[in-house]
Backbone atoms as SQL, in Angstrom:
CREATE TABLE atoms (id INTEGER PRIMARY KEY, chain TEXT, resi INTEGER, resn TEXT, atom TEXT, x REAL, y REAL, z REAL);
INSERT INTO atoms VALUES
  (1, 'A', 1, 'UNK', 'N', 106.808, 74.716, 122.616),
  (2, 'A', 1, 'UNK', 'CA', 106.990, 75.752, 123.615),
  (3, 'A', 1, 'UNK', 'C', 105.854, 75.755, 124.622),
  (4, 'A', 2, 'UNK', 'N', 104.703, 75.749, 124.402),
  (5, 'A', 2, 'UNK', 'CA', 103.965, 75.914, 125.335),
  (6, 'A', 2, 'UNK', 'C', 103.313, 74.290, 126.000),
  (7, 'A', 3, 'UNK', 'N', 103.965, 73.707, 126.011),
  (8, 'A', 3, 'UNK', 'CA', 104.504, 72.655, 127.005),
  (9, 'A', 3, 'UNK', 'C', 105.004, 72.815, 127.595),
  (10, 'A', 4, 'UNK', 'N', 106.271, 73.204, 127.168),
  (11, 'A', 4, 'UNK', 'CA', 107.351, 73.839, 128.042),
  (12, 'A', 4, 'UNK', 'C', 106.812, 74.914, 129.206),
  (13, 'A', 5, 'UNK', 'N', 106.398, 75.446, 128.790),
  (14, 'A', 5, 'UNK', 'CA', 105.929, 76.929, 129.405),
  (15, 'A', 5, 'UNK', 'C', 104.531, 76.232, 130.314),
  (16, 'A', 6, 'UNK', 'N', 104.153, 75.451, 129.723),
  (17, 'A', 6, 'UNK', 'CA', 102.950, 75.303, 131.061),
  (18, 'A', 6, 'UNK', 'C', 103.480, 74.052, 132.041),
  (19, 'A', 7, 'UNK', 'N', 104.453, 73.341, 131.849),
  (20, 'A', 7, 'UNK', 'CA', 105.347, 72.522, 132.643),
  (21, 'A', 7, 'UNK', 'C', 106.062, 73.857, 134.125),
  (22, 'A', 8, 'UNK', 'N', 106.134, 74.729, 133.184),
  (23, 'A', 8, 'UNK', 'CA', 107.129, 75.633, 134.254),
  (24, 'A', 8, 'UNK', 'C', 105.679, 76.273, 135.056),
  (25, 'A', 9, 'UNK', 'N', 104.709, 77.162, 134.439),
  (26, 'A', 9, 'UNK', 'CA', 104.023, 77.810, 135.276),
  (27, 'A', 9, 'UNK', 'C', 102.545, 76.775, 136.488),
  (28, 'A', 10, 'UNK', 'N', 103.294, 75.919, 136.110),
  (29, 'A', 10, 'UNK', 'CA', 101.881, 74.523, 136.842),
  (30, 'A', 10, 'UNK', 'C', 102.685, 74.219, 138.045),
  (31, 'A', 11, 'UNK', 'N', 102.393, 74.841, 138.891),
  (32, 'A', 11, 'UNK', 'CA', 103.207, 74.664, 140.241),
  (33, 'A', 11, 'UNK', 'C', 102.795, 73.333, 140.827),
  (34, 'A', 12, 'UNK', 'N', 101.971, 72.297, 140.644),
  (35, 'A', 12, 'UNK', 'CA', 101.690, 70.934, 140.536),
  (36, 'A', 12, 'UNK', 'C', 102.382, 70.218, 139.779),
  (37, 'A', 13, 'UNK', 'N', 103.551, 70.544, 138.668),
  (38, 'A', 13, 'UNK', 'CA', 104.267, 69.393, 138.294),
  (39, 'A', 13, 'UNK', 'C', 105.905, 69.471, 138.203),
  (40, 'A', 14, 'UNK', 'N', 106.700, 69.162, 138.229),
  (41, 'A', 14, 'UNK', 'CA', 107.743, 69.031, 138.659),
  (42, 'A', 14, 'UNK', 'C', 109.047, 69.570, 137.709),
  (43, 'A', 15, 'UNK', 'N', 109.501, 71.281, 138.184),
  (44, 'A', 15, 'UNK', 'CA', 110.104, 71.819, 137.419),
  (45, 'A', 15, 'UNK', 'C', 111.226, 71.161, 136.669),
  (46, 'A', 16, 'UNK', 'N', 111.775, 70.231, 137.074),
  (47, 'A', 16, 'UNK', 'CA', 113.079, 70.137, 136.134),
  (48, 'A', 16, 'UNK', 'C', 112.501, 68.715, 135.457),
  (49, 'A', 17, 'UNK', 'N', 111.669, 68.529, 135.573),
  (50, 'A', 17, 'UNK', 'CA', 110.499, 67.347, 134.428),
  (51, 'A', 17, 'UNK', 'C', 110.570, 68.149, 133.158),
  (52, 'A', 18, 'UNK', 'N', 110.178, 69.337, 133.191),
  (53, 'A', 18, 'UNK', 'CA', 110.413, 70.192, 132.308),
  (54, 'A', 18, 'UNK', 'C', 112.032, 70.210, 131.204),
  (55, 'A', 19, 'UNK', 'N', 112.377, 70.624, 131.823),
  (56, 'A', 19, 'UNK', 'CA', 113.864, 70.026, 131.090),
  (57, 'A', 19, 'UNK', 'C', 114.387, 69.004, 130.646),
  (58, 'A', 20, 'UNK', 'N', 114.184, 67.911, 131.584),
  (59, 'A', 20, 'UNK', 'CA', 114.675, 66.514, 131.345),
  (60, 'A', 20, 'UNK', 'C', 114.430, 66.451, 130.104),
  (61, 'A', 21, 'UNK', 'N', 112.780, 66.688, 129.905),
  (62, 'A', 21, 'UNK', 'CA', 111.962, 66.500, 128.686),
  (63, 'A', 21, 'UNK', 'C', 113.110, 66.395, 127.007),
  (64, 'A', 22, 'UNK', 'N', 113.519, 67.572, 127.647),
  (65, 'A', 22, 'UNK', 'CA', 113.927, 68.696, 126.442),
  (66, 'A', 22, 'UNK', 'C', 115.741, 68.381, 125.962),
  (67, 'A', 23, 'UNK', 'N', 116.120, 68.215, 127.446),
  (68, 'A', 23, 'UNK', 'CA', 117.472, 68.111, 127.690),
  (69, 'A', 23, 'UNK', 'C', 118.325, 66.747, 126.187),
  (70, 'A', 24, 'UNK', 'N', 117.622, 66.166, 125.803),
  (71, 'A', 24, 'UNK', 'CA', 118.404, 64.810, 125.153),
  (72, 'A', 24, 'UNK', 'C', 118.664, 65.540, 124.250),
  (73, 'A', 25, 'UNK', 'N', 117.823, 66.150, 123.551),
  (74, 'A', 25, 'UNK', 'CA', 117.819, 66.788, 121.979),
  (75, 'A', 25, 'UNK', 'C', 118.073, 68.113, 121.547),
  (76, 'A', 26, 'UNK', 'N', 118.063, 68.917, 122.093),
  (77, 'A', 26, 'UNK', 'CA', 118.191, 69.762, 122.240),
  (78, 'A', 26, 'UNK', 'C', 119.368, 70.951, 122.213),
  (79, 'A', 27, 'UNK', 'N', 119.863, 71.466, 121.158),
  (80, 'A', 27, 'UNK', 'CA', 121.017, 72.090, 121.006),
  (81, 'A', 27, 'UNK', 'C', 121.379, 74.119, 121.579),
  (82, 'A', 28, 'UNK', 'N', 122.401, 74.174, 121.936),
  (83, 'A', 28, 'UNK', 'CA', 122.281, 75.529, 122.033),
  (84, 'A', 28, 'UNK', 'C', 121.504, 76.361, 121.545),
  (85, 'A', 29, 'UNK', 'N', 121.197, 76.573, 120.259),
  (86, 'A', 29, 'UNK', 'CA', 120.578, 76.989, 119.473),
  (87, 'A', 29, 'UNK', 'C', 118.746, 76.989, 119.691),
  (88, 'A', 30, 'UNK', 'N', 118.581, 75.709, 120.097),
  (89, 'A', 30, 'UNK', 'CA', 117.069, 75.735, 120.606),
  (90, 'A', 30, 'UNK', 'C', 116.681, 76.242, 121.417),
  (91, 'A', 31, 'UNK', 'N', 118.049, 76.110, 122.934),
  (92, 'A', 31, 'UNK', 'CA', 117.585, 76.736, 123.894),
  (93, 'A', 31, 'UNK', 'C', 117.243, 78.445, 123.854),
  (94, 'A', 32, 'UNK', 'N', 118.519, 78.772, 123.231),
  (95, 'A', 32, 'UNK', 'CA', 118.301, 80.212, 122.867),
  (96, 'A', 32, 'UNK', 'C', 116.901, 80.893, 122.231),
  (97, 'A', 33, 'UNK', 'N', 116.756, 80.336, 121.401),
  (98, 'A', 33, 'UNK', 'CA', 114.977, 80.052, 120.739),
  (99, 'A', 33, 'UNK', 'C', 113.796, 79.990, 121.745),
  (100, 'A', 34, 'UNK', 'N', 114.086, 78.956, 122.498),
  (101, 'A', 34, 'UNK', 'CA', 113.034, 78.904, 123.760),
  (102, 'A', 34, 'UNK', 'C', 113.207, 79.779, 124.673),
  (103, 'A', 35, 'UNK', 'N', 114.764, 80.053, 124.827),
  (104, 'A', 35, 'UNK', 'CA', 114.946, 81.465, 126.146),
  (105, 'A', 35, 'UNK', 'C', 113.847, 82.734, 125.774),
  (106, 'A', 36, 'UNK', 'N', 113.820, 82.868, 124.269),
  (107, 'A', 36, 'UNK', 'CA', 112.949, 84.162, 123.662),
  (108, 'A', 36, 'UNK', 'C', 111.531, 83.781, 123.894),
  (109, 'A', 37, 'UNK', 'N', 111.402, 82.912, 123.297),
  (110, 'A', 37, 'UNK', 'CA', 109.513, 82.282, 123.550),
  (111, 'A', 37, 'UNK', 'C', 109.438, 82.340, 124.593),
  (112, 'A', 38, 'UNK', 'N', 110.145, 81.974, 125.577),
  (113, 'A', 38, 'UNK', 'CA', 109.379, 81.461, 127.458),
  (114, 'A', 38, 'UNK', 'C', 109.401, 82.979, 128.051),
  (115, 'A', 39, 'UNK', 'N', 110.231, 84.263, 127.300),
  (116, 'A', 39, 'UNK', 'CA', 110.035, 85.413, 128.023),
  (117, 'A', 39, 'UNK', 'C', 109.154, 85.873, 127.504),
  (118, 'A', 40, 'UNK', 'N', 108.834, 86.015, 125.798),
  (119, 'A', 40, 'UNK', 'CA', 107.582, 86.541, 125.212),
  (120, 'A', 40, 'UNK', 'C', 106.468, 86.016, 125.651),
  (121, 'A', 41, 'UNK', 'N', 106.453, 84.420, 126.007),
  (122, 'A', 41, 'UNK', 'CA', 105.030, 84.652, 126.942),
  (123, 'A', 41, 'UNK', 'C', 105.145, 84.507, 128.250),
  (124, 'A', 42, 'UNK', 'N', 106.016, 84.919, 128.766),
  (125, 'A', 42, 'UNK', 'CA', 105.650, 85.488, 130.453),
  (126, 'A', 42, 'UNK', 'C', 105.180, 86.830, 130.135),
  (127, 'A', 43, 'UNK', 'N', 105.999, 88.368, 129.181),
  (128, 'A', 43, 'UNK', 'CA', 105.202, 88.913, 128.662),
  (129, 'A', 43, 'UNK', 'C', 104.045, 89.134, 128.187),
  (130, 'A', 44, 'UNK', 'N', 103.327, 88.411, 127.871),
  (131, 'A', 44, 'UNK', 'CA', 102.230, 88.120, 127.437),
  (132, 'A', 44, 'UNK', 'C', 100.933, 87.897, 127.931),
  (133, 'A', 45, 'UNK', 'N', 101.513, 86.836, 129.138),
  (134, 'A', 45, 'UNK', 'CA', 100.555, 86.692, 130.374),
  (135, 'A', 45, 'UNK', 'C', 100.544, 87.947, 131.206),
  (136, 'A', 46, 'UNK', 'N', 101.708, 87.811, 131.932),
  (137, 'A', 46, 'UNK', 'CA', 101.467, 88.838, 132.805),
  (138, 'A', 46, 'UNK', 'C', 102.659, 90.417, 132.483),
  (139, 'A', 47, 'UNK', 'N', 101.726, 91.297, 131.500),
  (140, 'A', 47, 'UNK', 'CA', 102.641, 92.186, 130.858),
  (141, 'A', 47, 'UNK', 'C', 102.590, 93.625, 132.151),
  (142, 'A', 48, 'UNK', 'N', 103.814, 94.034, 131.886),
  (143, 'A', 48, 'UNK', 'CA', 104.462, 94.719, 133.016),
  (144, 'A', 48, 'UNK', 'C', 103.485, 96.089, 133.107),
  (145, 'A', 49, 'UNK', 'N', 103.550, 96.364, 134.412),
  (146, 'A', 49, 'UNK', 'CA', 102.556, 97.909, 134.464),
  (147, 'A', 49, 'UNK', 'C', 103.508, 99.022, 135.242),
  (148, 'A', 50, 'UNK', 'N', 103.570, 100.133, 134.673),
  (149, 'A', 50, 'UNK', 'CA', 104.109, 100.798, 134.545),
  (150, 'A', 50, 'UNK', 'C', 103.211, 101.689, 136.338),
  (151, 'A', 51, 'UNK', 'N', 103.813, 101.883, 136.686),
  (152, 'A', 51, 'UNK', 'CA', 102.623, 102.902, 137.767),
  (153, 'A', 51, 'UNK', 'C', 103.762, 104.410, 138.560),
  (154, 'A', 52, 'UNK', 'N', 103.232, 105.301, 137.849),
  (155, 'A', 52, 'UNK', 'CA', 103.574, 106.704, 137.950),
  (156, 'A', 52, 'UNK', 'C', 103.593, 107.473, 139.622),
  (157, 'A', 53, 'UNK', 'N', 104.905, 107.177, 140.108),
  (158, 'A', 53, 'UNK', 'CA', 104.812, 107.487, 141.294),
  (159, 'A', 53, 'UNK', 'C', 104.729, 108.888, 141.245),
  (160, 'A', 54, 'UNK', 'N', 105.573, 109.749, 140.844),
  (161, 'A', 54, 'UNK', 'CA', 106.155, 111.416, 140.893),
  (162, 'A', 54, 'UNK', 'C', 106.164, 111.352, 139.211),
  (163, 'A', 55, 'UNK', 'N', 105.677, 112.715, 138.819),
  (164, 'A', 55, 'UNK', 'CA', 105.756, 113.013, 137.190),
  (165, 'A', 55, 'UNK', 'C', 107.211, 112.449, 136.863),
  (166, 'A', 56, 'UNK', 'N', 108.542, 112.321, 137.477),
  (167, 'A', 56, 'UNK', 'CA', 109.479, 112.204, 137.148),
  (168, 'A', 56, 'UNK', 'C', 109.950, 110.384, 137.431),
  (169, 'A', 57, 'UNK', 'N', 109.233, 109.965, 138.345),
  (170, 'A', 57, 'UNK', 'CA', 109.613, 108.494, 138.722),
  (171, 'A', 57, 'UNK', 'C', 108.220, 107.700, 138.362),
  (172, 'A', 58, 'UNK', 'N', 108.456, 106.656, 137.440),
  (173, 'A', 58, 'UNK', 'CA', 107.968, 105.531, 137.299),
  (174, 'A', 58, 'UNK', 'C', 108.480, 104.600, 137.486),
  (175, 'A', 59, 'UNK', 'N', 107.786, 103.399, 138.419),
  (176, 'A', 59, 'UNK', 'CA', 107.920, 102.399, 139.005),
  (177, 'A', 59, 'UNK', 'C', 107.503, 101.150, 137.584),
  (178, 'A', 60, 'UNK', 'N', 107.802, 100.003, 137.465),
  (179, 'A', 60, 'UNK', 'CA', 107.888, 99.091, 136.703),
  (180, 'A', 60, 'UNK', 'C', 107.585, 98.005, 137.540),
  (181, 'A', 61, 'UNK', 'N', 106.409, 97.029, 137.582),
  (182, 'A', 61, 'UNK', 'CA', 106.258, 95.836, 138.482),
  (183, 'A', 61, 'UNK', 'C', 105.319, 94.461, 137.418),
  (184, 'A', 62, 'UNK', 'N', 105.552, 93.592, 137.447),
  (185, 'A', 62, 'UNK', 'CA', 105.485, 92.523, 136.796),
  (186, 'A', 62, 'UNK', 'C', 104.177, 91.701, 138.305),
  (187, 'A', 63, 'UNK', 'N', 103.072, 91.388, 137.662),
  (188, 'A', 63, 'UNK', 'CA', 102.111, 90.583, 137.635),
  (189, 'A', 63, 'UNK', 'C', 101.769, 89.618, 138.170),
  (190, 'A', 64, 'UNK', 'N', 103.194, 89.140, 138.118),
  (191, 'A', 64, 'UNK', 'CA', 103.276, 87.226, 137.994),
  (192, 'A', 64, 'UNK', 'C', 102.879, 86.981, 139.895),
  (193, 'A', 65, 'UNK', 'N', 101.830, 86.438, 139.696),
  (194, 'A', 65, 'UNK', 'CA', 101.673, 85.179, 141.237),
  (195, 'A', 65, 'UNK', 'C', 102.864, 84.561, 141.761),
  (196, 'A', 66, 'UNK', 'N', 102.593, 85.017, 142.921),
  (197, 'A', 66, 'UNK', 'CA', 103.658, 84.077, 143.826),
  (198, 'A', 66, 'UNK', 'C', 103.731, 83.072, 143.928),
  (199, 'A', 67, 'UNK', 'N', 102.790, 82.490, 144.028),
  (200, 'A', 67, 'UNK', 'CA', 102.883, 80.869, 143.879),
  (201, 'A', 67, 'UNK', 'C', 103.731, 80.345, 142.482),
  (202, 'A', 68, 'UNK', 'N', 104.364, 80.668, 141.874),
  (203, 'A', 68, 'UNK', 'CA', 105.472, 80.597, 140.486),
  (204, 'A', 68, 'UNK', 'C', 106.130, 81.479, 140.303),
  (205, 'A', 69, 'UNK', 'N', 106.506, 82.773, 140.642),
  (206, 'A', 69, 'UNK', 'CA', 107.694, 83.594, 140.451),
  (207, 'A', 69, 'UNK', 'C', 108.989, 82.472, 140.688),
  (208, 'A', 70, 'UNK', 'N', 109.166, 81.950, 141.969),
  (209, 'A', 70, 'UNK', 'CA', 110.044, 81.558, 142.170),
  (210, 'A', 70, 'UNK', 'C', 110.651, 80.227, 141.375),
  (211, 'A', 71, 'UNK', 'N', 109.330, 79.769, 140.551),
  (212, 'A', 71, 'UNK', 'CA', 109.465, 78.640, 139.174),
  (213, 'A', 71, 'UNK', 'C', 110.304, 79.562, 138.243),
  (214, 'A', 72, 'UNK', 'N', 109.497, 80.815, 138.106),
  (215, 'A', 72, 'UNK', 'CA', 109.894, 81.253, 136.361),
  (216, 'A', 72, 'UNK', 'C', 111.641, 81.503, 137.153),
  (217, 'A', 73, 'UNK', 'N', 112.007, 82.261, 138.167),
  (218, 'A', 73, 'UNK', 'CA', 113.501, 82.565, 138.165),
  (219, 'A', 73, 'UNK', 'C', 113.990, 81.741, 137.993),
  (220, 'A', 74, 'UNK', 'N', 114.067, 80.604, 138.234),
  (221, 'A', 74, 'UNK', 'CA', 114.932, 79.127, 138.235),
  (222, 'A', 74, 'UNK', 'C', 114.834, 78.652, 136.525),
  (223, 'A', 75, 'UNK', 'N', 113.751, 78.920, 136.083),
  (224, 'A', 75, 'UNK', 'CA', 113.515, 78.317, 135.070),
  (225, 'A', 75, 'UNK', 'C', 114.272, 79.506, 134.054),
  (226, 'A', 76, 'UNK', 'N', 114.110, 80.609, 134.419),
  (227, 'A', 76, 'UNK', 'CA', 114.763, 81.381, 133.362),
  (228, 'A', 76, 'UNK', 'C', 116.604, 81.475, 133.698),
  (229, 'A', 77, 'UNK', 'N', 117.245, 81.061, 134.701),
  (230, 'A', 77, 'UNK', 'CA', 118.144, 81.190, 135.042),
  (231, 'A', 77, 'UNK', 'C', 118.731, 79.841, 134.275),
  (232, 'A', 78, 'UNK', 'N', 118.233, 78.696, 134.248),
  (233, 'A', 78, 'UNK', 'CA', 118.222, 77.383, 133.764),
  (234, 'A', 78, 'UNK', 'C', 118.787, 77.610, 132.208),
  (235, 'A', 79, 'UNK', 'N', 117.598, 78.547, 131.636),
  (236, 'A', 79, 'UNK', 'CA', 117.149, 78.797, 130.550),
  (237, 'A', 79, 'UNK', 'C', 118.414, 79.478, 129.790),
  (238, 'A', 80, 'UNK', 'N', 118.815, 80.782, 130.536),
  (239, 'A', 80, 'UNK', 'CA', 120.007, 81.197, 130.252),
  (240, 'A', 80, 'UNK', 'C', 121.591, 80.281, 130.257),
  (241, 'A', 81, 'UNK', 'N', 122.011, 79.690, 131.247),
  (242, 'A', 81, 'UNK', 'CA', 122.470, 78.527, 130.899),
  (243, 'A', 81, 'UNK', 'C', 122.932, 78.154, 129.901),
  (244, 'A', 82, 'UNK', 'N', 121.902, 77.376, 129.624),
  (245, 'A', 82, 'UNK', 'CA', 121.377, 76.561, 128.497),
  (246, 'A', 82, 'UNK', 'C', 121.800, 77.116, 127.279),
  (247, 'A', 83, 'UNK', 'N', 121.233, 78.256, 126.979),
  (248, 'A', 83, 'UNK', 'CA', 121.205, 78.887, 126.473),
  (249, 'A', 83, 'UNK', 'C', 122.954, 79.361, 125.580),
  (250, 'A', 84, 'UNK', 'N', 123.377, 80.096, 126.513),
  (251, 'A', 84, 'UNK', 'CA', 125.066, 79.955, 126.964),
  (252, 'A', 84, 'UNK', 'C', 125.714, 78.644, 126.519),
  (253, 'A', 85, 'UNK', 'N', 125.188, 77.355, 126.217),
  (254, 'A', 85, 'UNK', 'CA', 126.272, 76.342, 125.808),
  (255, 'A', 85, 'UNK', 'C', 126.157, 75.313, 126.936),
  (256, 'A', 86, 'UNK', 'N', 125.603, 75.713, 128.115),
  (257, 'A', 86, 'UNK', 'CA', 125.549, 74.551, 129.289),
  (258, 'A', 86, 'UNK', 'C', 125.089, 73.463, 128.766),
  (259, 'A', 87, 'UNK', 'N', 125.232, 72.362, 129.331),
  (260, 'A', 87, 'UNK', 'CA', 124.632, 70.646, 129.498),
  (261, 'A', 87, 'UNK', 'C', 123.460, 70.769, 130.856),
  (262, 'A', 88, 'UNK', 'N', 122.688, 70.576, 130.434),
  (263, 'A', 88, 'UNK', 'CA', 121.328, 69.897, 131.392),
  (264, 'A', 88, 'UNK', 'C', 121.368, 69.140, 132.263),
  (265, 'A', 89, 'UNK', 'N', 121.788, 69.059, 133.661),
  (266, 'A', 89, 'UNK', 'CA', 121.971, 68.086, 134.517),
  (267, 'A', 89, 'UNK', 'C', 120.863, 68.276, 135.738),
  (268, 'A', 90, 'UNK', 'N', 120.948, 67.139, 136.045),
  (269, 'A', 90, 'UNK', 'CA', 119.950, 67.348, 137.441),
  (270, 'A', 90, 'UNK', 'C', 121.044, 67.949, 138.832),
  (271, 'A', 91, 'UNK', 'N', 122.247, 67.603, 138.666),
  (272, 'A', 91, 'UNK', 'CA', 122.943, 68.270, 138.996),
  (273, 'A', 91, 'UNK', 'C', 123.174, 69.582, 138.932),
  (274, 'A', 92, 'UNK', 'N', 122.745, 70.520, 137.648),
  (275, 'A', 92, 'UNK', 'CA', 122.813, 71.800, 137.216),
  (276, 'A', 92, 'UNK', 'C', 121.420, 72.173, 137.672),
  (277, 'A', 93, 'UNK', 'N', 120.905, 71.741, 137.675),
  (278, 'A', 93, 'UNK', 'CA', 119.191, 71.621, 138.309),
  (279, 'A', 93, 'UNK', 'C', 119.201, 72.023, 139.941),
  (280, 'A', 94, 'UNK', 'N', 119.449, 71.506, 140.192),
  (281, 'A', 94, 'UNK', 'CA', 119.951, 71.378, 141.993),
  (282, 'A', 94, 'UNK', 'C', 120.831, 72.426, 142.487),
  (283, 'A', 95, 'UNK', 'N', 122.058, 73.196, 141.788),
  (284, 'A', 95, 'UNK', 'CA', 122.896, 74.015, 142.161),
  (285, 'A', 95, 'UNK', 'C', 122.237, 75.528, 141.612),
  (286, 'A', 96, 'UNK', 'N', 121.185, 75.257, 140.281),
  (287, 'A', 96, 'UNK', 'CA', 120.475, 76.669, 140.121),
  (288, 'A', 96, 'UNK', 'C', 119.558, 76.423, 141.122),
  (289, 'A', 97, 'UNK', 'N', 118.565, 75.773, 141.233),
  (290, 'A', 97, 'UNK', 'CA', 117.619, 75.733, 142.782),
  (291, 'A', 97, 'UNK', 'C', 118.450, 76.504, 143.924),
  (292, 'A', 98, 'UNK', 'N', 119.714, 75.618, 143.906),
  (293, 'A', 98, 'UNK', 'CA', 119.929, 76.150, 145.695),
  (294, 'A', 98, 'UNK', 'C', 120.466, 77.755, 145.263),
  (295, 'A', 99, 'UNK', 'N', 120.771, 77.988, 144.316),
  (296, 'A', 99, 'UNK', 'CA', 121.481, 79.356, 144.483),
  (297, 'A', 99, 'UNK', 'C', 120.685, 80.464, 143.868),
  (298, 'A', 100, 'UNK', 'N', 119.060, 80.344, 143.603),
  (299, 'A', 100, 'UNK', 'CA', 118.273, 81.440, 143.850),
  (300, 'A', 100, 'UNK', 'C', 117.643, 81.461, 144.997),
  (301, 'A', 101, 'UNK', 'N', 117.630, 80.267, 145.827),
  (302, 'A', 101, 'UNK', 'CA', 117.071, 79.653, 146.947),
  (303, 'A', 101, 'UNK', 'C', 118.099, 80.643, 148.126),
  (304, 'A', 102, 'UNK', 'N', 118.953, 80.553, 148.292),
  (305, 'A', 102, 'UNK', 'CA', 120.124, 81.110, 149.075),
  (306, 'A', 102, 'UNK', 'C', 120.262, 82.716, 148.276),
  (307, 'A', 103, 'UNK', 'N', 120.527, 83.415, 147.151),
  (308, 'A', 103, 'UNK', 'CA', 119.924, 84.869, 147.201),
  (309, 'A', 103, 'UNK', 'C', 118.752, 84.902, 147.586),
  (310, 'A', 104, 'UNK', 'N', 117.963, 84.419, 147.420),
  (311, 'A', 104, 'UNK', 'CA', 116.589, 85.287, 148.106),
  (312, 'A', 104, 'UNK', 'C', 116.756, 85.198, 149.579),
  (313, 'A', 105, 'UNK', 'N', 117.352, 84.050, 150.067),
  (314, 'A', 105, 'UNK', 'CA', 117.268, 84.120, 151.649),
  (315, 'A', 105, 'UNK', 'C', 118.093, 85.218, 152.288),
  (316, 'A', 106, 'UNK', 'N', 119.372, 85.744, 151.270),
  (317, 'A', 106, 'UNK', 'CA', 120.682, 86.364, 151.647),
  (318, 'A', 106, 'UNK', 'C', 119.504, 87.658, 151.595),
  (319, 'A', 107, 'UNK', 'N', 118.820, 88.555, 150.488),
  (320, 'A', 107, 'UNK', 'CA', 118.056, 89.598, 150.422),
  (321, 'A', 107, 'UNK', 'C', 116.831, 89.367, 151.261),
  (322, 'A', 108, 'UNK', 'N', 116.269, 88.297, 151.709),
  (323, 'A', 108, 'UNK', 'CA', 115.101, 88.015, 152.717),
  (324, 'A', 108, 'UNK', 'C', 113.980, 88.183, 151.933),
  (325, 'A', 109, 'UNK', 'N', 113.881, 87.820, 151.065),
  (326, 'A', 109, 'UNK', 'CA', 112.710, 87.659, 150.062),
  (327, 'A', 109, 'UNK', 'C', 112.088, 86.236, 149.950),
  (328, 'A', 110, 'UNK', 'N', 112.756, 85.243, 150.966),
  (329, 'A', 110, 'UNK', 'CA', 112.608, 83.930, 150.686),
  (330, 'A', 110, 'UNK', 'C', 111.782, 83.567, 151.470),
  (331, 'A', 111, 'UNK', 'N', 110.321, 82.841, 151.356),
  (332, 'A', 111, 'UNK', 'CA', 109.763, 82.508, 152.340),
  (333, 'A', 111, 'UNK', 'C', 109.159, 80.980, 152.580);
C-alpha cells in the first residue's frame, strides 16, 4: 500500500504507473482492500478540520495541497472502479482523467 499511495501523492511520477503496477494481479477484492487503505491514509495525512462558522453551522475542509488533490480524485475515482469489478485499462485511465478533467472545468474549479 504505501507504494501505492506514494506513487499517487508524488506529483513527479506518473499516475497511472501506479496502477499498471498493480493492474496484472490484482483481484476485486484487493482493490476494495486498497480503496480502504488509500482513504485511511489520506485521512491520516491530511485529517479533516472541522471549523465552526455559526454555533449551528460547521464547515468540514480537507488539507490536502493542490498540487495532488487533483491526483487523489482520479486516483480514488480509479480506485472505486476497480473496486466495483472494473478491468484496468489505460484506456479506463484516460476516460477517468478526462472526465474529472471536464467536471471541474464544467464547475470552474479547473485550472
Amino acid at each position: 500500500m504505501s507504494l501505492f499511495y506514494q506513487n499517487i501523492i508524488d506529483s513527479n511520477s506518473e499516475l497511472s504507473k501506479a496502477f499498471e503496477d498493480l493492474a496484472k494481479d490484482s483481484t476485486t477484492d484487493e482493490w476494495k482492500k486498497l480503496q480502504d487503505q488509500f482513504h485511511e491514509q489520506i485521512e491520516n495525512d491530511y485529517p479533516t478540520i472541522r471549523c465552526e462558522i455559526t454555533p449551528e453551522i460547521v464547515e468540514e475542509r480537507n488539507p490536502i495541497p493542490e498540487r495532488i488533490t487533483k491526483r487523489i480524485k482520479v486516483a480514488a475515482m480509479l480506485l472505486n472502479i476497480l473496486a466495483m469489478g472494473g478491468k484496468y485499462s489505460r484506456n479506463l485511465y484516460l476516460k477517468t482523467l478526462d472526465f474529472c478533467t471536464t467536471s471541474e472545468v464544467k464547475n470552474g474549479s479547473f485550472v
